[in-house]
N, C-alpha and C positions, 0 to 999 in steps of 0.2 A: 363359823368358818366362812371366809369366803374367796370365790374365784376372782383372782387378780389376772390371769393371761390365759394364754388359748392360744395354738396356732396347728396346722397341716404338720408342720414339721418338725419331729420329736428333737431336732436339734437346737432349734428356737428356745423350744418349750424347756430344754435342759441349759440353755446359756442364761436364760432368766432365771431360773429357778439355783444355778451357782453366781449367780450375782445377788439374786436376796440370800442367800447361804451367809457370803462376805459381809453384808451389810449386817445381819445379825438376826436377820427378819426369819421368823418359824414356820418354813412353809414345806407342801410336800408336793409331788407330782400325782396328778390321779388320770386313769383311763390310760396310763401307761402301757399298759397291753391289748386295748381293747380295739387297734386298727382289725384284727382279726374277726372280731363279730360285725364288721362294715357287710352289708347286704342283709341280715338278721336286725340291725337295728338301723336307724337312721345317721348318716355321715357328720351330724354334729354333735351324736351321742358319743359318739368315739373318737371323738379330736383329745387329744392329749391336751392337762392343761396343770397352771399351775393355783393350789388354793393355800392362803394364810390360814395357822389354824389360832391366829388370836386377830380379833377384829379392830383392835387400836393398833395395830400396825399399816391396814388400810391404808391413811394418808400417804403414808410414807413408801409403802409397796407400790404404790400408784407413780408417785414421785419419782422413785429411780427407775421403772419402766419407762417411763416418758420421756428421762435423760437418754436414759440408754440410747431409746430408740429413734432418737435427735440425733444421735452425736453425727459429728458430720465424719462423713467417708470420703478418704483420698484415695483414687482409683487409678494415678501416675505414677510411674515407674521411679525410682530415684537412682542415684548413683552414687556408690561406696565411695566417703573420701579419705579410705587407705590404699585400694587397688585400683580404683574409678572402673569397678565393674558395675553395669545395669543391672539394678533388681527390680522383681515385679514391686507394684505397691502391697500386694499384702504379704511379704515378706519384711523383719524387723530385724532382722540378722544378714549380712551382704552372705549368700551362698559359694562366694568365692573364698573368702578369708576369716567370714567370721562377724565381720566387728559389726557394730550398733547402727542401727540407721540413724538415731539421737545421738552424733559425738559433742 
């Protein structure tokens, strides 16, 4: 077994860990509970993280981490071209009408 990610935030630790889900990769989350014993044990005992439980997936677990956490972030707003209402960027749905921000 081994640890592929780590982070402070169990949300992190859970959007990596359903992206190797999708990918097919066997992995599981550990120290999921354990922000709780923070002062009893040391704060990088208790970081939530995620670990493969077969180790030739390795490459490939690293791999799509690494994409993931590339991908490039668009933080502008765009405009619906059914209703030409503003939506924020990380909306993919226009909030007025519905439709796709990819038509």
């Amino acid at each position: 077994m081994d640890k592929v990610y780590s982070h402070h935030d169990r949300f992190m630790v859970f959007q990596i860990k359903q992206l190797l889900d999708e990918k097919g990769v066997p992995c599981f989350v550990k120290n999921e509970f354990a922000i709780g014993a923070m002062g009893e044990l040391s704060p990088m005992d208790v970081l939530p993280e995620v670990w493969i439980s077969d180790p030739q997936w390795l490459p490939k677990a690293q791999q799509f981490i690494a994409e993931f956490e590339h991908q490039p972030t668009d933080s502008s707003p765009w405009i619906c071209s059914n209703c030409k209402e503003q939506n924020g960027a990380s909306f993919e749905l226009c909030w007025q009408c519905g439709e796709d921000s990819v038509v």
